[in-house]
C-alpha positions in Angstrom: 12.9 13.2 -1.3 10.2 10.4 -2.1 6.8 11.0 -1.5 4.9 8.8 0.9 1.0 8.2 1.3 -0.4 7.1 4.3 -3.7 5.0 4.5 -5.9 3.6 7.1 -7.9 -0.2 6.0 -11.1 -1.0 7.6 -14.4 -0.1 7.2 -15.1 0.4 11.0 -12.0 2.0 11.3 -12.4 4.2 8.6 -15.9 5.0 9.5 -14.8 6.2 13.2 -12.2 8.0 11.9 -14.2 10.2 9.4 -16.8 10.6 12.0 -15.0 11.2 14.8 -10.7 11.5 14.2 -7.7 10.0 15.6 -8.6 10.5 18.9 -11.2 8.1 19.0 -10.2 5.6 17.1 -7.4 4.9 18.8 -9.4 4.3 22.4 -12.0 2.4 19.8 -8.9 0.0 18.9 -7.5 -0.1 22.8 -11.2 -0.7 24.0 -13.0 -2.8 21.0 -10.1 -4.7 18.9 -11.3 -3.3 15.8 -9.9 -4.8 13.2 -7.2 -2.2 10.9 -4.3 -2.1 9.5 -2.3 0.9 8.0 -0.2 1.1 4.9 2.6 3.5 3.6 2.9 3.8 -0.4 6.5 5.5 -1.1 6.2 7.0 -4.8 8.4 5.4 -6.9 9.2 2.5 -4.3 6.2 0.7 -3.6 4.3 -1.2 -5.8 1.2 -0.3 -6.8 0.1 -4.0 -6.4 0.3 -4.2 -3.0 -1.3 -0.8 -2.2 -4.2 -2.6 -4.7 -3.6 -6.1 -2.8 -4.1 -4.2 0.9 -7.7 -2.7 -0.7 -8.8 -5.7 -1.8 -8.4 -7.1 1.3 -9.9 -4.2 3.8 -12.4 -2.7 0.9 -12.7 0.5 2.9 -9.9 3.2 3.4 -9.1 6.8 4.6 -5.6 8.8 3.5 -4.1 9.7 7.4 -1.3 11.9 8.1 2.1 10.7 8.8 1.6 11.4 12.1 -1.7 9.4 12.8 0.2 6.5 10.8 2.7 6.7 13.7 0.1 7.2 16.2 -1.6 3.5 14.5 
């Protein structure tokens, strides 16, 4: 079975997250648009380019559950 990392992108995202959880970043998202995205790296599958590409791009980050990933 591969291994998969999830990731949250954003630095407001990230930010309520840490501070706060799931919870409310999700009715932060449904309320605000805050802008996120959400990435899964499968070991051995995914490049690590694009997990480096996605960083660049968002700068901030968080490692999420599977489930939150779903939840996103």
């Amino acid at each position: 079975m591969k291994k998969s990392t999830y990731f949250l992108f954003g630095k407001e995202a990230t930010t309520i997250y840490l501070e706060d959880g799931i919870e409310p970043l999700i009715e932060a998202i449904n309320d605000d648009n805050i802008s996120y995205d959400v990435f899964e790296f499968i070991e051995g599958e995914t490049s690590p380019v694009n997990l480096l590409m996605k960083y660049q791009e968002w700068g901030d980050y968080s490692i999420i559950s599977k489930e939150e990933f779903n939840q996103l």
